[in-house]
MOPAC internal coordinates of N, CA, C and O (Angstrom, degrees):
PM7 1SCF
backbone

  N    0.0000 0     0.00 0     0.00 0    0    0    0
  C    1.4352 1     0.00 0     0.00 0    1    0    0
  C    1.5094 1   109.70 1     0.00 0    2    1    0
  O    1.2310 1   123.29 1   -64.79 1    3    2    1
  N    1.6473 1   111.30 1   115.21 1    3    2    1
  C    1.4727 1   122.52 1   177.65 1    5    3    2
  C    1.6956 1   108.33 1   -81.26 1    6    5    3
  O    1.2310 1   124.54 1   -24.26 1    7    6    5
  N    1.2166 1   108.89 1   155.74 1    7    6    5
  C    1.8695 1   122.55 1   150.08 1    9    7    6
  C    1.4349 1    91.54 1   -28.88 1   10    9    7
  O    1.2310 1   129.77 1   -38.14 1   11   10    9
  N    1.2370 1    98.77 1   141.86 1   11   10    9
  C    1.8540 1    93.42 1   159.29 1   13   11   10
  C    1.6154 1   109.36 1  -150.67 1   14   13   11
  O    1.2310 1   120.31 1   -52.07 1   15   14   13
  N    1.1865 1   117.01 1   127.93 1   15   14   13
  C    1.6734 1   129.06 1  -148.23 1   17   15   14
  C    1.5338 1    83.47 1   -73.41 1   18   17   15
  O    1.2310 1   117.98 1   -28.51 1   19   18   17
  N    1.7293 1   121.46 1   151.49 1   19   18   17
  C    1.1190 1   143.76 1   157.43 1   21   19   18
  C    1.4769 1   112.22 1   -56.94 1   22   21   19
  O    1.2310 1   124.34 1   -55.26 1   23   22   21
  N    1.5636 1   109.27 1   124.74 1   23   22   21
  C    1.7128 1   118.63 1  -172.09 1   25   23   22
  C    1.6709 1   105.36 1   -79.04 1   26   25   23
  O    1.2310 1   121.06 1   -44.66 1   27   26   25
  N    1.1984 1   115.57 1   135.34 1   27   26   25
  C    1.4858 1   137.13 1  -163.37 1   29   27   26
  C    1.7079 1    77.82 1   -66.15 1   30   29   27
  O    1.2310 1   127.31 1   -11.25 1   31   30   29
  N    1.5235 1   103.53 1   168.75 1   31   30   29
  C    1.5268 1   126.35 1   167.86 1   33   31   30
  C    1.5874 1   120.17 1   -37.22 1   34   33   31
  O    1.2310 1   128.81 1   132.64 1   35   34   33
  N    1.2827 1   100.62 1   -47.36 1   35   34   33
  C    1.4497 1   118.15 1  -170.55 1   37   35   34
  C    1.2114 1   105.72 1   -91.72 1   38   37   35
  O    1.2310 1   119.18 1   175.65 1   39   38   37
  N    1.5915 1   119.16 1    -4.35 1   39   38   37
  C    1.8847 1   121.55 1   171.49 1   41   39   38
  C    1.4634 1   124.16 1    79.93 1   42   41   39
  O    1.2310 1   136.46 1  -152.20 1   43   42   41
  N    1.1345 1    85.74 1    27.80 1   43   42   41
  C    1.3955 1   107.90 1  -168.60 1   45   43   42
  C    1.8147 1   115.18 1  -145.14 1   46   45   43
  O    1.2310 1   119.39 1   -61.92 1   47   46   45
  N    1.6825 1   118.77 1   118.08 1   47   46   45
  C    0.8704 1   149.18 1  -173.44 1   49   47   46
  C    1.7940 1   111.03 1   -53.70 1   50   49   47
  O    1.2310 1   117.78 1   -37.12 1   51   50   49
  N    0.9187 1   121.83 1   142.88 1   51   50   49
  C    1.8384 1   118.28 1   162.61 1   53   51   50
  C    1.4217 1   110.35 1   -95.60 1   54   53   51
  O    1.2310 1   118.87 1   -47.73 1   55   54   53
  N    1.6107 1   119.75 1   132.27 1   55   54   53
  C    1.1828 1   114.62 1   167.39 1   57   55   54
  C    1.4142 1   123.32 1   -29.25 1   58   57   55
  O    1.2310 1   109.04 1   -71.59 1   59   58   57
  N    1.4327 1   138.13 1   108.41 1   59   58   57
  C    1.2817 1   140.20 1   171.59 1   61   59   58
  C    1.5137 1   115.76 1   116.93 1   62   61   59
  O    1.2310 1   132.09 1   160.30 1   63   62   61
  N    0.7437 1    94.26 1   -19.70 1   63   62   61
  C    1.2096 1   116.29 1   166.37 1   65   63   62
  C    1.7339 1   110.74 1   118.72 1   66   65   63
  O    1.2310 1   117.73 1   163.91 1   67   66   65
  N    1.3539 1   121.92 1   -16.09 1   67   66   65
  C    1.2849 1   129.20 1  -156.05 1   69   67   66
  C    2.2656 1    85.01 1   -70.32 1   70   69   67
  O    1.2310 1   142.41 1   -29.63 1   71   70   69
  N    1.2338 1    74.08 1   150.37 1   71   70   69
  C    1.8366 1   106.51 1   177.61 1   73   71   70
  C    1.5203 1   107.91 1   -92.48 1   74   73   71
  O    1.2310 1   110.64 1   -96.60 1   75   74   73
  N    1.3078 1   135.21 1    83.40 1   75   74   73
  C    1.3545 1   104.59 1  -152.92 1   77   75   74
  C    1.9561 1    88.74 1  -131.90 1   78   77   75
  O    1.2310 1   124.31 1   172.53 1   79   78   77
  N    1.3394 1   109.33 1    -7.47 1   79   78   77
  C    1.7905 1   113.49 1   173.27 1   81   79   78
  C    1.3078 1   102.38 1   -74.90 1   82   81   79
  O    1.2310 1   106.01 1   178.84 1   83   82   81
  N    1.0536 1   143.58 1    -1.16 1   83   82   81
  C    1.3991 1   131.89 1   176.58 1   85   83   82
  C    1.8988 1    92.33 1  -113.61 1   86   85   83
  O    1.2310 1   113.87 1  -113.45 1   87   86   85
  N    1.0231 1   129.20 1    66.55 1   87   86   85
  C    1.2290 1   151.68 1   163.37 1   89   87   86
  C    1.7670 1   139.70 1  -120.66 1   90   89   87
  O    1.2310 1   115.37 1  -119.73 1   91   90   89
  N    0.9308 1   126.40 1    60.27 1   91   90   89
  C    1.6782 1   114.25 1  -162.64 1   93   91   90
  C    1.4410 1   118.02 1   -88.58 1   94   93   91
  O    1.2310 1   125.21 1   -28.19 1   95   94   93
  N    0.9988 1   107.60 1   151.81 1   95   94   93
  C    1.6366 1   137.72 1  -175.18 1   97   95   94
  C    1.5464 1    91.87 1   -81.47 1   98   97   95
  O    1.2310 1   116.28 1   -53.91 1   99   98   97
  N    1.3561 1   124.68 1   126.09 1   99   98   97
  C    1.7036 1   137.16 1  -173.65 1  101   99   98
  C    1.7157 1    77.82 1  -109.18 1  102  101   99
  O    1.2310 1   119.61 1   -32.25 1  103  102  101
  N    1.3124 1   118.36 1   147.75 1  103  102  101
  C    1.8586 1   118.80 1   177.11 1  105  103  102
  C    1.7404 1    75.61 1  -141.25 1  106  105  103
  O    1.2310 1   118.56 1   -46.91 1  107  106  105
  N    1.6525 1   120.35 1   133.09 1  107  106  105
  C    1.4846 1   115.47 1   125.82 1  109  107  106
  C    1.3622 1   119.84 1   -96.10 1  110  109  107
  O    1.2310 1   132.69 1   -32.05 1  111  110  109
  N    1.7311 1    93.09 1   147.95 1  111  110  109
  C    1.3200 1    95.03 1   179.89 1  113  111  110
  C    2.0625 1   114.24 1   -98.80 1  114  113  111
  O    1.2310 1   122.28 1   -64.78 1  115  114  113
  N    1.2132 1   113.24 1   115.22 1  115  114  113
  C    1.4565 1    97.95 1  -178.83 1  117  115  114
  C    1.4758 1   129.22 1   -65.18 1  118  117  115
  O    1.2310 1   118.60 1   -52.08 1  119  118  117
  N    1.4787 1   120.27 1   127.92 1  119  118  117
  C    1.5735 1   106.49 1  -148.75 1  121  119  118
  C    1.8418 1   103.40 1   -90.64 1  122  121  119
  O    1.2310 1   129.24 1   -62.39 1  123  122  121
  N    1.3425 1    99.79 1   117.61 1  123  122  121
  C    0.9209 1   123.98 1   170.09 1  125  123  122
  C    2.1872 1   125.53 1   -33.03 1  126  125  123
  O    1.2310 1   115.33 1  -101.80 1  127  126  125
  N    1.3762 1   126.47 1    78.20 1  127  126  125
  C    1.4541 1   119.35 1   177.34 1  129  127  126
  C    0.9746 1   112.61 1   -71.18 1  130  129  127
  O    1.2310 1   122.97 1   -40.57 1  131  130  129
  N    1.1942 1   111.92 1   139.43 1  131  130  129
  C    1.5838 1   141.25 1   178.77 1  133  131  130
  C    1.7363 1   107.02 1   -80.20 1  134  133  131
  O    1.2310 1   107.72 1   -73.28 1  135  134  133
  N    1.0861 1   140.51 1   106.72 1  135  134  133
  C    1.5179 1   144.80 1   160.54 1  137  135  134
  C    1.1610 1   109.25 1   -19.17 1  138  137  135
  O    1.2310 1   105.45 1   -16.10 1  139  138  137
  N    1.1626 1   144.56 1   163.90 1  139  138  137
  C    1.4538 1   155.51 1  -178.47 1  141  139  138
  C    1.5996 1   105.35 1  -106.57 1  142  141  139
  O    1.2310 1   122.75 1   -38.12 1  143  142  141
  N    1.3686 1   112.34 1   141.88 1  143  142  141
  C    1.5476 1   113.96 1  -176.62 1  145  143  142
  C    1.4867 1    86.48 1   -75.30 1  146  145  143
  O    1.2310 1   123.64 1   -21.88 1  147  146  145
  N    1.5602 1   110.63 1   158.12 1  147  146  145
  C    1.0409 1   141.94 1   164.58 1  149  147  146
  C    1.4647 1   110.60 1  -104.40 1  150  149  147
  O    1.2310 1   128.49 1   -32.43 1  151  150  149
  N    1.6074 1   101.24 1   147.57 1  151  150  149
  C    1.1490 1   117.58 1   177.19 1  153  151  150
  C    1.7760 1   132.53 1  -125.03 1  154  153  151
  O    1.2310 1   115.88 1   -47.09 1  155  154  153
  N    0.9793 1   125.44 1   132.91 1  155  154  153
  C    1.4467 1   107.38 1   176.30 1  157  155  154
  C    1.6564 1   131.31 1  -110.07 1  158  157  155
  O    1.2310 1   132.92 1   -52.40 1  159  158  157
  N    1.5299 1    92.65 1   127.60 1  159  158  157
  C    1.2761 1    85.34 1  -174.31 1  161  159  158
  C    1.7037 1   136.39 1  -100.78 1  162  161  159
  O    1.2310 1   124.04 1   -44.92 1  163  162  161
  N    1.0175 1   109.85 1   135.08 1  163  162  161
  C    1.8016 1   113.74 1  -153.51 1  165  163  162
  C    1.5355 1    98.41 1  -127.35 1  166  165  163
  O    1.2310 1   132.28 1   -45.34 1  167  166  165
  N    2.0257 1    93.89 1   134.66 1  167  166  165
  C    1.2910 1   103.68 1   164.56 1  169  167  166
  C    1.7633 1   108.35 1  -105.82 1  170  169  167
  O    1.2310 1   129.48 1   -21.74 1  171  170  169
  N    1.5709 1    99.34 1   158.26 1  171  170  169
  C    1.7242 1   101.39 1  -173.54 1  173  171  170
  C    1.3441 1   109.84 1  -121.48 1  174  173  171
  O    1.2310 1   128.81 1   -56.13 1  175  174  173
  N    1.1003 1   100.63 1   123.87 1  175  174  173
  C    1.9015 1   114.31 1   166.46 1  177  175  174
  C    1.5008 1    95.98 1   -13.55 1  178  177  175
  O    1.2310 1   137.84 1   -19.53 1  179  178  177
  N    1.7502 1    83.04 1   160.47 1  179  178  177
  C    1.6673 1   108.77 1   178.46 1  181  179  178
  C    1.1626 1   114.55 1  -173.88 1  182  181  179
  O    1.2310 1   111.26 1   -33.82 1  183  182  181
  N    1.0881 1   134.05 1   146.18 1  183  182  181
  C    1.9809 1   139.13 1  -163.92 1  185  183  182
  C    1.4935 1    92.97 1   -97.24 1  186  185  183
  O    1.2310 1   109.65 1  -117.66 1  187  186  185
  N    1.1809 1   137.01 1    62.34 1  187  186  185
  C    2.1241 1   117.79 1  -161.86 1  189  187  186
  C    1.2974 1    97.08 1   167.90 1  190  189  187
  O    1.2310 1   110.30 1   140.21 1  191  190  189
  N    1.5099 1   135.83 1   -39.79 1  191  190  189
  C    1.3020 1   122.05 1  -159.44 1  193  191  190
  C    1.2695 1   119.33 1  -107.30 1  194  193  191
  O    1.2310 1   119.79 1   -81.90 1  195  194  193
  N    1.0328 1   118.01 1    98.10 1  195  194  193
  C    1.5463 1   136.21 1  -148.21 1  197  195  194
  C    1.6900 1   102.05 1   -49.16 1  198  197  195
  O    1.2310 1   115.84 1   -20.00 1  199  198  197
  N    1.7060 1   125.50 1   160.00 1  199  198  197
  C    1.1191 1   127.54 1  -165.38 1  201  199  198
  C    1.6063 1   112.37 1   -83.12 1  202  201  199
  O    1.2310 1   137.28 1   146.08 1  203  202  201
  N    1.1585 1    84.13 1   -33.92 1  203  202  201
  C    1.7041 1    89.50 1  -177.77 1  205  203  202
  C    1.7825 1   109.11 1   -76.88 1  206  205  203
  O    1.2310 1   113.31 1   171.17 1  207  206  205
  N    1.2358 1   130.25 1    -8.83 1  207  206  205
  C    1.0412 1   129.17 1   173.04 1  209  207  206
  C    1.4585 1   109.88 1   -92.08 1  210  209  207
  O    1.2310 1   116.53 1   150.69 1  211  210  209
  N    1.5611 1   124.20 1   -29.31 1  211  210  209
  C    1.3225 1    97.60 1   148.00 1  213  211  210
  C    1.1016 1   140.60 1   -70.13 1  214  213  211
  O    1.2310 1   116.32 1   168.89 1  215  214  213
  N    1.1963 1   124.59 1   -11.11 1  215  214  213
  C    1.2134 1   129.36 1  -177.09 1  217  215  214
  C    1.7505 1   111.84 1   -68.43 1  218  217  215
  O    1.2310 1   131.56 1   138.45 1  219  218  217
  N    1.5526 1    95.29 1   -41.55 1  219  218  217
  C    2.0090 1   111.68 1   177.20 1  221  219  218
  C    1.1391 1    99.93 1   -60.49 1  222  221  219
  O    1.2310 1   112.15 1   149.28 1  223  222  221
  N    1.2313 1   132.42 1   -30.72 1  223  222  221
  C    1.5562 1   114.66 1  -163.20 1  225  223  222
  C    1.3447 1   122.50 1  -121.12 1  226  225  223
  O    1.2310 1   131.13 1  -166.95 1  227  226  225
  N    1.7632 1    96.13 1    13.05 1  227  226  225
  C    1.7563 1   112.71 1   158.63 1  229  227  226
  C    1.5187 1    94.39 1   -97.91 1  230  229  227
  O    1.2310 1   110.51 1   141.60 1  231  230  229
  N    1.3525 1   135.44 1   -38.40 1  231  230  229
  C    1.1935 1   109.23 1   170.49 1  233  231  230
  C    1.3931 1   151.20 1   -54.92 1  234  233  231
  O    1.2310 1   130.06 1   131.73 1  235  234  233
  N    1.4941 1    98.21 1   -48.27 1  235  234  233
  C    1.4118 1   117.91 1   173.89 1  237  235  234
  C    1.5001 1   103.23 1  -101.00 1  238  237  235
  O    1.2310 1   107.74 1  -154.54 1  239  238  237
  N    1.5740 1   140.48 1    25.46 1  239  238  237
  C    1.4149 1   105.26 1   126.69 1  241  239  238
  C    1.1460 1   123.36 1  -121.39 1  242  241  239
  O    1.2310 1   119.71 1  -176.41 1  243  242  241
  N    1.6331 1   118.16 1     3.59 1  243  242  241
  C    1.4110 1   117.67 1  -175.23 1  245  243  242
  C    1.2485 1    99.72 1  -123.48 1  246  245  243
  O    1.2310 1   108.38 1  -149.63 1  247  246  245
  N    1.6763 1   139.34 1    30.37 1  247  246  245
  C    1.2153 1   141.29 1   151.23 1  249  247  246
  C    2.0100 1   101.52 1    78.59 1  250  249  247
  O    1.2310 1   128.78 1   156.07 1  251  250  249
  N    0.9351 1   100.70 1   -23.93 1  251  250  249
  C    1.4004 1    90.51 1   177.07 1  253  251  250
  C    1.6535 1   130.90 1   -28.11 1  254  253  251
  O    1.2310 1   116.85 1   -25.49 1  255  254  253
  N    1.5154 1   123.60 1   154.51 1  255  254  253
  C    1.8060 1   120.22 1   169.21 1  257  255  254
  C    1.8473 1    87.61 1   -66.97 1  258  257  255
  O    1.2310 1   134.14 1    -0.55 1  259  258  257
  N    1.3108 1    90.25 1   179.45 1  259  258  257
  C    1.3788 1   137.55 1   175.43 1  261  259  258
  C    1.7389 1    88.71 1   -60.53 1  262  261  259
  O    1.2310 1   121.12 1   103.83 1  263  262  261
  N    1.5253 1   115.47 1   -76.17 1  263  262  261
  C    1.5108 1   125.46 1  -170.26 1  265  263  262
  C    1.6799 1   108.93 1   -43.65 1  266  265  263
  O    1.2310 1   126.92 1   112.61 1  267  266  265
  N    1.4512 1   104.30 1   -67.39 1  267  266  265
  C    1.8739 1   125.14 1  -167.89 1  269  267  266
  C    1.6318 1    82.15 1   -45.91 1  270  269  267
  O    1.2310 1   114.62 1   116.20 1  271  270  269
  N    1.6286 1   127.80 1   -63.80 1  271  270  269
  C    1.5815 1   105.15 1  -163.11 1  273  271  270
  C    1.5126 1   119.87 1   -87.92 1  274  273  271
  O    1.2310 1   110.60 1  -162.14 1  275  274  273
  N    1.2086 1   135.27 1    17.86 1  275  274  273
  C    0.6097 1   127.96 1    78.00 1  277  275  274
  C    0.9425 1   155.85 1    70.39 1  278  277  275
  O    1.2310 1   118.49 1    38.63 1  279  278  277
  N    1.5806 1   120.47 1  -141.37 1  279  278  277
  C    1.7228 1   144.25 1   132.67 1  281  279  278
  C    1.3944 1   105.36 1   -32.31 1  282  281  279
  O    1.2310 1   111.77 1   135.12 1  283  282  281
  N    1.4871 1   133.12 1   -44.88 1  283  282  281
  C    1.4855 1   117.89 1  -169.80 1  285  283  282
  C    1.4547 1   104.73 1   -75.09 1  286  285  283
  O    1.2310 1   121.00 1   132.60 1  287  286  285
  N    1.8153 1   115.69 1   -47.40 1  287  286  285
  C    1.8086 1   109.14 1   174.19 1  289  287  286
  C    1.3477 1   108.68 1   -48.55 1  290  289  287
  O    1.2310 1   114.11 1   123.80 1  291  290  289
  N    0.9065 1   128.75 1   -56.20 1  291  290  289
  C    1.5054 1   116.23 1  -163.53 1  293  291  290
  C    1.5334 1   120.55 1   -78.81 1  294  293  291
  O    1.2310 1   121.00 1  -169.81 1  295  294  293
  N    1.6006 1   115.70 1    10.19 1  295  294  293
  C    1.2392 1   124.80 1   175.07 1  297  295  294
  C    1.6807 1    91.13 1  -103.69 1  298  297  295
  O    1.2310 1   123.17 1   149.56 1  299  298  297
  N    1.1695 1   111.53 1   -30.44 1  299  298  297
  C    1.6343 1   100.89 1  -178.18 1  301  299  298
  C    1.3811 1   114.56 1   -85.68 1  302  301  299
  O    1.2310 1   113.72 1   153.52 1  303  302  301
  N    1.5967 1   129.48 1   -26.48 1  303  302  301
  C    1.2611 1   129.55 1   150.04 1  305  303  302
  C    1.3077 1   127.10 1   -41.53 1  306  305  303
  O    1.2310 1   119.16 1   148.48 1  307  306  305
  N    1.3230 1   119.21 1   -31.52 1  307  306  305
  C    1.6357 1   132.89 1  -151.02 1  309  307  306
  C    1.8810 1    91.15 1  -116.55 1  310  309  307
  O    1.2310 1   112.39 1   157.16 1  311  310  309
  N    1.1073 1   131.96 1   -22.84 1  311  310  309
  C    1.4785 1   141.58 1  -168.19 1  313  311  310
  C    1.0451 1   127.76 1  -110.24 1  314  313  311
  O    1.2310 1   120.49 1   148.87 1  315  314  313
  N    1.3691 1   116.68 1   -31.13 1  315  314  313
  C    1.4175 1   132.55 1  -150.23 1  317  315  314
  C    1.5335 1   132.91 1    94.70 1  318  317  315
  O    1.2310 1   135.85 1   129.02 1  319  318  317
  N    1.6319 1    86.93 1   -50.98 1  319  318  317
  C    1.5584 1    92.92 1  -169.20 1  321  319  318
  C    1.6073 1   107.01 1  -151.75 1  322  321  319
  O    1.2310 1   115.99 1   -33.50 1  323  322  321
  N    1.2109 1   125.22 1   146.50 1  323  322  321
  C    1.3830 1   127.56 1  -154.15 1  325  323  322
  C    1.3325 1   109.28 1  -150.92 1  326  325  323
  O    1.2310 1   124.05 1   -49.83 1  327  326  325
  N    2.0195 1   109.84 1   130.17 1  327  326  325
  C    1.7566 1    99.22 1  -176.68 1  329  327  326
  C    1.6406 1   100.74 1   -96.51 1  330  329  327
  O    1.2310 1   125.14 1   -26.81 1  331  330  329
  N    1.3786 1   107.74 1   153.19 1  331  330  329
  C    1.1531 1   123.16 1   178.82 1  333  331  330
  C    1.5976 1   109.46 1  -111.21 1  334  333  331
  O    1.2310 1   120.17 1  -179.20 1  335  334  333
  N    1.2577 1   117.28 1     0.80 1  335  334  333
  C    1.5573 1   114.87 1  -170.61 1  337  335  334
  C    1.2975 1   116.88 1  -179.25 1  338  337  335
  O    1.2310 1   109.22 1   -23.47 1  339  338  337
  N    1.5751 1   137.80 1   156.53 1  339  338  337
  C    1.2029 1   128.86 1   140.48 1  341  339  338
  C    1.7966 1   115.61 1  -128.22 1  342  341  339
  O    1.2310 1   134.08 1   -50.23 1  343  342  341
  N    1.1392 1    90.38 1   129.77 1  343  342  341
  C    1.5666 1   118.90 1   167.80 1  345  343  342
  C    1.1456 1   140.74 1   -92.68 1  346  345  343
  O    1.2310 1   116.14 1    -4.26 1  347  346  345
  N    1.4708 1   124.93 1   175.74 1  347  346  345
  C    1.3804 1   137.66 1   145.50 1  349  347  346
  C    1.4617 1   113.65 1   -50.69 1  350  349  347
  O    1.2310 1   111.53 1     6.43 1  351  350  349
  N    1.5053 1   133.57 1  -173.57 1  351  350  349
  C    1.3544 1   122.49 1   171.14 1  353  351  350
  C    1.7157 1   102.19 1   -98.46 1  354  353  351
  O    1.2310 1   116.96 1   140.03 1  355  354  353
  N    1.2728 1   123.39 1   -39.97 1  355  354  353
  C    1.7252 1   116.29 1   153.23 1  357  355  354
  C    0.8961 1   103.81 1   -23.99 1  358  357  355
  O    1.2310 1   127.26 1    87.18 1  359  358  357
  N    1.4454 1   103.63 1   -92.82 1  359  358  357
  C    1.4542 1   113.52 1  -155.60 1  361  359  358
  C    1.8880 1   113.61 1   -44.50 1  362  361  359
  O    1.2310 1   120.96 1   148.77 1  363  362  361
  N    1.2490 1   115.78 1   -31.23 1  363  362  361
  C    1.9552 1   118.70 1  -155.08 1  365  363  362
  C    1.8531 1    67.16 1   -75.28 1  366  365  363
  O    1.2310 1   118.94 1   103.44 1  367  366  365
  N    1.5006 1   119.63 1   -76.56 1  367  366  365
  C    1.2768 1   129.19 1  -168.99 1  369  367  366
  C    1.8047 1   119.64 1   -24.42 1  370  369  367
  O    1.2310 1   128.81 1   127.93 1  371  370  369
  N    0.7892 1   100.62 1   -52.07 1  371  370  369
  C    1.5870 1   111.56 1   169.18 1  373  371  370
  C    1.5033 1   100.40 1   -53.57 1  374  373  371
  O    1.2310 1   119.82 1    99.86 1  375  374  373
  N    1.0921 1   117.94 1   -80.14 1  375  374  373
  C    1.8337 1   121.92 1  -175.45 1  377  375  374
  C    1.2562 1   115.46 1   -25.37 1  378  377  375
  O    1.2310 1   126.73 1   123.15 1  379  378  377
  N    1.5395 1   104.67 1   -56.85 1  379  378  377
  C    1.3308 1   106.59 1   179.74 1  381  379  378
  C    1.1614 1   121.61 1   -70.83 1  382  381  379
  O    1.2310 1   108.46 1   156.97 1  383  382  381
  N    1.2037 1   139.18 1   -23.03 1  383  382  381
  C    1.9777 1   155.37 1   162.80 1  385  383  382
  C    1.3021 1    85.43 1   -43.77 1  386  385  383
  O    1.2310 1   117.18 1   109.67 1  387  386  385
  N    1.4155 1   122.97 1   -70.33 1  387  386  385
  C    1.8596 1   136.97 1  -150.98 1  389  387  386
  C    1.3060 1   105.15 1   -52.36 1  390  389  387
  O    1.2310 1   128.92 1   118.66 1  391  390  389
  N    1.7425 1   100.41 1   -61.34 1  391  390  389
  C    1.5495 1    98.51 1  -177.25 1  393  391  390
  C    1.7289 1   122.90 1   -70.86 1  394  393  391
  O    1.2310 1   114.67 1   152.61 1  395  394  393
  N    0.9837 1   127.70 1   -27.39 1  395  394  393
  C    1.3599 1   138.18 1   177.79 1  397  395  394
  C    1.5255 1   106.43 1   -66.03 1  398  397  395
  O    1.2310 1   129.29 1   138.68 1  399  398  397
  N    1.4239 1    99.69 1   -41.32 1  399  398  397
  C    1.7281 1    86.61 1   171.97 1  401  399  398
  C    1.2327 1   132.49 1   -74.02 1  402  401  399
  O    1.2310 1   129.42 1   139.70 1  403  402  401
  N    1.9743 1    99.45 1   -40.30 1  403  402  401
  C    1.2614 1   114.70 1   172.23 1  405  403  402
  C    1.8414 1   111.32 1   -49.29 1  406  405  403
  O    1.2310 1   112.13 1   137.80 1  407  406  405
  N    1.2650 1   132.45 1   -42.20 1  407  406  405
  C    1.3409 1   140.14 1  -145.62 1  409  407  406
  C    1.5860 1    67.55 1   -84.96 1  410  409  407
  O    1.2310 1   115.33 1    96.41 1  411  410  409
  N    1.6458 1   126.46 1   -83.59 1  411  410  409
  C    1.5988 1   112.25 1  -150.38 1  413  411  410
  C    1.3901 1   115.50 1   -60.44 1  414  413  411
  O    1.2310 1   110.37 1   161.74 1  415  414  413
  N    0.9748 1   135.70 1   -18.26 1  415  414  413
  C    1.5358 1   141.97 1   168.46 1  417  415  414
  C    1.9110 1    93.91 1   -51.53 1  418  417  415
  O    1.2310 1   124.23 1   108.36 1  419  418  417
  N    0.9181 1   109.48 1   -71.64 1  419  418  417
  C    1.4479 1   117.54 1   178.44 1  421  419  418
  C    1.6556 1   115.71 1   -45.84 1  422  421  419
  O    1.2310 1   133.32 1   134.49 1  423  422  421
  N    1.2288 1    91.86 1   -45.51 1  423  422  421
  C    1.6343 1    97.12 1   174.05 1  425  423  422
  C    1.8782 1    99.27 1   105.53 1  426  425  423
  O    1.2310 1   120.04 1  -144.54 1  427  426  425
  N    1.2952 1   117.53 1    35.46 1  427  426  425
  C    1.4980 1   108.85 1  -179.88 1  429  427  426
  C    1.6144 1   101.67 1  -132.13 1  430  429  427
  O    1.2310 1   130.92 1   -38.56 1  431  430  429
  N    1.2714 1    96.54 1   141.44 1  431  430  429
  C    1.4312 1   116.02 1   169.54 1  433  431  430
  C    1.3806 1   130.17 1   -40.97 1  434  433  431
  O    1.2310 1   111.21 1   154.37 1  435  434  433
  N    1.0230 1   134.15 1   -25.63 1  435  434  433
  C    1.4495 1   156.96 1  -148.50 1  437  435  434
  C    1.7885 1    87.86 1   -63.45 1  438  437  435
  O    1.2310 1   128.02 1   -33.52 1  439  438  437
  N    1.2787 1   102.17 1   146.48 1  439  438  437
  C    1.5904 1   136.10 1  -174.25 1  441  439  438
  C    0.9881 1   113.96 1  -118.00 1  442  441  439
  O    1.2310 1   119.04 1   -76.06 1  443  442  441
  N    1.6315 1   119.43 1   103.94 1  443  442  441
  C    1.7936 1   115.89 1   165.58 1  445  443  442
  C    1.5191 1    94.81 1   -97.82 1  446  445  443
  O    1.2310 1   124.53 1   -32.25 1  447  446  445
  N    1.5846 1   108.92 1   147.75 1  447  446  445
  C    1.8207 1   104.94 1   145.50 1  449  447  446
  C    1.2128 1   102.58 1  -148.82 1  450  449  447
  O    1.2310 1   120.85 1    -0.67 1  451  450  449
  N    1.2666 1   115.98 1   179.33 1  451  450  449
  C    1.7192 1   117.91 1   153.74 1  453  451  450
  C    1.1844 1   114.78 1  -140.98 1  454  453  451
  O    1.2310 1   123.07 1    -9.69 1  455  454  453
  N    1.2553 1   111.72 1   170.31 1  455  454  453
  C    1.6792 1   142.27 1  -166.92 1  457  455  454
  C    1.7224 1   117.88 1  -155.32 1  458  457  455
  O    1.2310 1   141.08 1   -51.29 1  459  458  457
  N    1.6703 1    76.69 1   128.71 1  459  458  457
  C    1.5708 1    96.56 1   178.37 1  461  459  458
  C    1.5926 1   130.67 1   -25.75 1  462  461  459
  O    1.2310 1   105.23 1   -68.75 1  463  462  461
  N    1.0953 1   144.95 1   111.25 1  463  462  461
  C    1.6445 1   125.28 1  -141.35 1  465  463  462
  C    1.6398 1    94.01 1  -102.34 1  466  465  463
  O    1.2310 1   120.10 1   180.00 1  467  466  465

């Protein structure tokens, strides 16, 4: 009567004797983030809201030059409606708060919204 090596789980020996089925592989999995919907945000024509005030309030809230806002008023004059940005939904949401207040503070009609891009 020899030593006789302890039988693995499954009762069954590893060539050589080594025990090596009662061993597991640990895997993490890295969890995969999902991108954030984007949003776009658009101002809309108006018969009242003077040109040069769109122009102030493509500058100072969507960072735009002097030229780019611009180019966006007079695409929204000529269109109807014109994007100035795309965002996060914070972030589009905020813009549109800013400008809507900014315009009634002023006393002008002007229309921000956004939509899902």
């Amino acid at each position: 009567m020899g030593f006789e090596r302890p039988a693995t789980a499954s009762g069954s020996r590893a060539p050589g004797g080594d025990d090596r089925s009662n061993t597991a592989i640990i895997t993490r999995t890295k969890p995969r983030t999902k991108r954030p919907s984007l949003y776009r945000v658009l101002l809309l024509n108006d018969d009242y809201t003077p040109m040069e005030f769109v122009v102030l309030v493509v500058e100072r809230f969507f960072n735009k030059s002097h030229e780019d806002a611009y180019h966006i008023m007079m695409h929204v004059h000529q269109n109807g409606v014109g994007e100035c940005g795309v965002f996060t939904y914070e972030v589009a949401e905020t813009k549109v708060t800013q400008v809507m207040d900014f315009a009634r503070k002023h006393q002008h009609p002007l229309q921000c919204v956004m939509e899902k891009k």
